[in-house]
C-alpha positions in Angstrom: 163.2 149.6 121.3 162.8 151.7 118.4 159.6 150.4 116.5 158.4 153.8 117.7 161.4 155.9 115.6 162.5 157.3 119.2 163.5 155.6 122.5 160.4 154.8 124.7 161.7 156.3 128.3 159.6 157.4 131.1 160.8 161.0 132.4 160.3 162.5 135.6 157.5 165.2 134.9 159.8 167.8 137.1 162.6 167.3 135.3 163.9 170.9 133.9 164.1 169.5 129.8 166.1 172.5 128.9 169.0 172.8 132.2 168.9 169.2 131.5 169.6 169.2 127.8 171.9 172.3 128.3 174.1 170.0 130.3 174.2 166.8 128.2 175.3 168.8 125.4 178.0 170.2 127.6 179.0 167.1 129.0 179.3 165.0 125.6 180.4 167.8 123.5 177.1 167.6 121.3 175.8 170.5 119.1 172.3 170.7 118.6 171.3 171.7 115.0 167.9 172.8 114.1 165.8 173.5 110.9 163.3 177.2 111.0 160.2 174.6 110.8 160.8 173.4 114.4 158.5 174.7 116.8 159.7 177.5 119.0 160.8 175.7 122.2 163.2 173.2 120.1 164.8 176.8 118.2 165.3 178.3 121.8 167.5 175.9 123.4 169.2 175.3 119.8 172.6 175.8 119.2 172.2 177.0 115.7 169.0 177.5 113.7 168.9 177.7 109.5 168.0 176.5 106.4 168.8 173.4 104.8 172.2 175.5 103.2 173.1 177.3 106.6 172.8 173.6 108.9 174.8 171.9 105.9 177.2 174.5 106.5 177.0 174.2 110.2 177.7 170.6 109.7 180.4 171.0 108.3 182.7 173.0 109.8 181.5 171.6 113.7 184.4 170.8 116.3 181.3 169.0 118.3 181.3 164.7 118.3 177.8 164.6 118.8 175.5 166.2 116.1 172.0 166.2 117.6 169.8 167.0 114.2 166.6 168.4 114.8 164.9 168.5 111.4 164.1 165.6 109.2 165.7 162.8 108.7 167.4 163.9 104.8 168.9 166.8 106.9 170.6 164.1 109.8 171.9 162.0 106.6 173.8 165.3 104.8 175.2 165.7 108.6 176.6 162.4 108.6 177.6 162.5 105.0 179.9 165.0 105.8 181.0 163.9 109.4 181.5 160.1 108.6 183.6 159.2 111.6 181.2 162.2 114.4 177.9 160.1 115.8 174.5 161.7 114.2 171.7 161.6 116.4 167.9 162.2 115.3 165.6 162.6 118.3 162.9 160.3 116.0 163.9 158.4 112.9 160.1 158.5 111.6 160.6 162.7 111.0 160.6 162.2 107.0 160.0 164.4 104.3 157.0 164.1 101.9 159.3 165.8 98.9 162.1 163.2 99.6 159.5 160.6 99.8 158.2 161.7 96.1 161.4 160.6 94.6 162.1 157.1 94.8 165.9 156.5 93.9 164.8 153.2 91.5 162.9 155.2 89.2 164.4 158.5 89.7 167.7 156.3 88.1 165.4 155.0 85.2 164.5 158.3 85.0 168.1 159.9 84.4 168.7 157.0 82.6 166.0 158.6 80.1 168.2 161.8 79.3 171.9 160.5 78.8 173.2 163.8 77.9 172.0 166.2 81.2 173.8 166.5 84.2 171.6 166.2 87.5 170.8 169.2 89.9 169.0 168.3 92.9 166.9 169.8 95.9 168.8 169.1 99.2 165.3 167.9 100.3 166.0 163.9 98.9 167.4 160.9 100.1 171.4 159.9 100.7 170.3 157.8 97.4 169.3 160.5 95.2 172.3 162.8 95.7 174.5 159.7 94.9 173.2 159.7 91.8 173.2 163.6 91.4 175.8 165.9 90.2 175.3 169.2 92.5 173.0 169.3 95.1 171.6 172.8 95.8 169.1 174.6 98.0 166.6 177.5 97.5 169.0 179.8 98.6 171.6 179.0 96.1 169.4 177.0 93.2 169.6 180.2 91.0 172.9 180.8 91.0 174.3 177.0 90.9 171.8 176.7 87.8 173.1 179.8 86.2 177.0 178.7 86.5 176.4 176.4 84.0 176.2 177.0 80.2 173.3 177.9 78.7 173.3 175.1 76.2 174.0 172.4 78.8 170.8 170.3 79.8 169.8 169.7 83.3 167.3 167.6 84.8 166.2 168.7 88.0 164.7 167.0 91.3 162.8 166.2 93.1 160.8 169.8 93.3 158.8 170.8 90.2 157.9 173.6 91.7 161.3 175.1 92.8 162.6 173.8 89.6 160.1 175.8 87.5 160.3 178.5 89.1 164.4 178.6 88.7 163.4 177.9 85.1 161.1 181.1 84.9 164.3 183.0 86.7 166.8 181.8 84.5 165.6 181.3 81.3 166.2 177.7 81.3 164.6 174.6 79.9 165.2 172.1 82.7 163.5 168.5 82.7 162.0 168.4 85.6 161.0 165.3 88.1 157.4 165.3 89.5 157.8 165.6 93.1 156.5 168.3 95.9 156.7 169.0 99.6 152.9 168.3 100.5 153.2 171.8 103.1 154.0 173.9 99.8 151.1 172.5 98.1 148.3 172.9 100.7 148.3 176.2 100.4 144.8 178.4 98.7 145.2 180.8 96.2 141.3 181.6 97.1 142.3 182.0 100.8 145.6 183.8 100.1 143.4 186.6 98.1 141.1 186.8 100.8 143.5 187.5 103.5 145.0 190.1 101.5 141.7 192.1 100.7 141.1 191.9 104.4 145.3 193.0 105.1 145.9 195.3 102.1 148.9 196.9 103.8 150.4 193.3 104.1 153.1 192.2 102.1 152.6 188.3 100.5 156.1 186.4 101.2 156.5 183.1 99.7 158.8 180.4 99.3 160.0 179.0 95.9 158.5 175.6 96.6 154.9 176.9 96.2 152.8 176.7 93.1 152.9 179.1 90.3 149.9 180.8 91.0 150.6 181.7 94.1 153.8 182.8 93.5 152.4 185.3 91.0 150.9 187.3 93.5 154.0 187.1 96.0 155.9 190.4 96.8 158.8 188.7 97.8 159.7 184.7 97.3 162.6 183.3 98.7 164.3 180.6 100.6 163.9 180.4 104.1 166.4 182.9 105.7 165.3 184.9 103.0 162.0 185.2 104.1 163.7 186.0 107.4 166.3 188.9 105.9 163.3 190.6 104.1 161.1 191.1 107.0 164.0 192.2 109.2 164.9 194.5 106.4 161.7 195.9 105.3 161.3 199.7 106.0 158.4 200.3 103.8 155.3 197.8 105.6 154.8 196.3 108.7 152.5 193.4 107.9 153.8 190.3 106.2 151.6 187.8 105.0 154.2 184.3 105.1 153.2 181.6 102.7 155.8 179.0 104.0 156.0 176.2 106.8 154.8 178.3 110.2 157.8 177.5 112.1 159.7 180.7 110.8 157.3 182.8 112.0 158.4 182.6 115.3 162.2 183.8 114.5 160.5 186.4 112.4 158.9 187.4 115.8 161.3 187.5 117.9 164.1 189.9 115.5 160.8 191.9 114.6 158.6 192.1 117.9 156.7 195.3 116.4 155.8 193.7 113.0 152.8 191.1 112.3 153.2 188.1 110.8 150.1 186.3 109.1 150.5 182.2 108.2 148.8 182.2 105.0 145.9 179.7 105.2 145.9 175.8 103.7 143.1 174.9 101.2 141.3 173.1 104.3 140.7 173.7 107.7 143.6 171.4 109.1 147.2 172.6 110.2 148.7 171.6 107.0 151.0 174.3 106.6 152.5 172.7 109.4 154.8 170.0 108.0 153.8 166.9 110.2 157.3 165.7 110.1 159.5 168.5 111.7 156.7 168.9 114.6 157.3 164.8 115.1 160.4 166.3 117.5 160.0 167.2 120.9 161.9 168.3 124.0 161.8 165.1 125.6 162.6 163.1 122.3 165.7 165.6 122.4 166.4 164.7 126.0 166.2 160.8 125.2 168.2 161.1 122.2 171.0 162.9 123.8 171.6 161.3 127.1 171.2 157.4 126.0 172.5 158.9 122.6 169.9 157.0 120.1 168.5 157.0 118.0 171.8 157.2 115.9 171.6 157.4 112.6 173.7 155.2 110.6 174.8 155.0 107.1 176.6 152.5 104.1 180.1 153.8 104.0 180.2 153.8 100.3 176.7 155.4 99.8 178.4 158.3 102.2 181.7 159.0 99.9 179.2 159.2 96.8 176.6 161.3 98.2 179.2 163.8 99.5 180.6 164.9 95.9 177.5 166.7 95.2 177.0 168.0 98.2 180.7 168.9 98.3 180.0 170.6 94.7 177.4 172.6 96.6 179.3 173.8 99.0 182.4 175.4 97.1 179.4 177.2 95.0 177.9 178.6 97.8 182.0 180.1 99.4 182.3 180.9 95.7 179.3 182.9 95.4 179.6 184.2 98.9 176.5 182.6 100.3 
């Protein structure tokens, strides 16, 4: 049963997880994708670990028939999308996405209803629904330059991010109408908190991502998506210290290609682990186990939502080759 989100299945407490998961994806020819916000253990036995634009890439061009996806579940649905006939596996079906959630596709299509003349740009981070109703899909690595293709005069509604969508309108000069939505980990974070950690690390440099408020962006040395969080740090000759105002899970492949370098989490407005998106840490080792050797949960999807959803995303994709990203 899967009331759960994962298959229920008693494991031997011996069992070696990893020689064991190493094997199954040998043995079924399965590739295991998986997202910077998973935690370390899950990146380590990976297969490949990105962003949102490097996994849909990955996606795309596998030779594997099993696509294990450990992310969230908007991230297993652009898999499929673009390997209709390949079996998509997500080791729980619960792992959701607060942004995604924040953009119901009923009124997000009485919202574009509301401006006839704008073409659609929208966040990877939304539902099969939304991109079929989008015209270009983009992440944060590519949102910039996707938005800036178009003509200056042409109006855009973005979604479901305000935040990434006003900050791409501060960047570009633009005027995009924008749909209220935000990822619940970007929004935790404290401005107050953030100050204080810098007066007490004044050598550290503030990295954020694009999905955080404005304020805290203001007092950002670096923002960027995820990899380029990743790329600065490895890059950075002239400091040491990073404080990273993002999901925590990057911290630990910031880490391991800088071992000499520290890496602060920038602190939520509470005392909880909200900077730790709830979702991505709902997979585990032995949900990856599960998944792969009885090969559910498998996520399935309407044929014709797949062929319009994959336009946009398609769209994407030739932007990102085109701009060399």
């Amino acid at each position: 049963m899967l009331d759960k989100g994962y298959l229920e299945v008693e494991i031997d407490s011996a069992l070696d997880l990893v020689k064991e998961i190493n094997y199954l994806k040998k043995e079924k020819n399965a590739v295991l994708l998986a997202h910077y916000y998973q935690n370390p253990d899950i990146q380590d036995i990976a297969d490949y670990i990105g962003d949102s634009l490097g996994l849909a890439q990955q996606a795309e061009k596998t030779q594997a028939d099993i696509i294990l996806f450990a992310g969230v579940h908007f991230m297993a649905e652009t898999a499929k999308i673009l390997n209709p006939t390949k079996k998509v596996l997500i080791p729980d079906l619960k792992a959701g996405c607060s942004l995604a959630d924040s953009c119901p596709p009923d009124k997000f299509a009485a919202f574009k209803a509301s401006y006839p003349n704008h073409i659609v740009l929208t966040y990877i981070n939304c539902t099969a629904d939304i991109k079929a109703l989008s015209d270009v899909i983009v992440t944060s690595t590519n949102a910039v330059q996707i938005v800036e293709s178009f003509p200056k005069d042409q109006p855009i509604i973005f979604a479901p991010d305000k935040n990434l969508g006003a900050y791409i309108n501060k960047k570009t000069g633009r005027n995009m109408v924008l749909w209220d939505g935000a990822c619940m980990v970007h929004e935790i974070f404290s401005l107050e908190k953030l100050l204080k950690l810098k007066l007490q690390n004044p050598l550290a440099k503030i990295i954020a991502h694009p999905e955080c408020e404005a304020p805290l962006l203001e007092h950002a040395d670096f923002i960027g998506s995820t990899t380029a969080l990743l790329n600065y740090t490895k890059k950075a000759e002239n400091g040491n210290e990073f404080i990273v105002v993002t999901e925590t899970g990057i911290l630990h492949q910031m880490q391991k290609a800088s071992p000499t370098k520290t890496f602060i989490p920038a602190p939520p407005n509470n005392n909880c682990a909200c900077n730790d998106c709830p979702y991505m840490k709902l997979n585990t080792l032995e949900k990856i186990y599960v998944a792969l050797k009885y090969e559910k949960p498998e996520l399935l999807m309407n044929e014709d939502l797949i062929k319009k959803a994959k336009l946009p995303i398609a769209k994407m994709l030739d932007l990102s080759a085109k701009f060399g990203l």
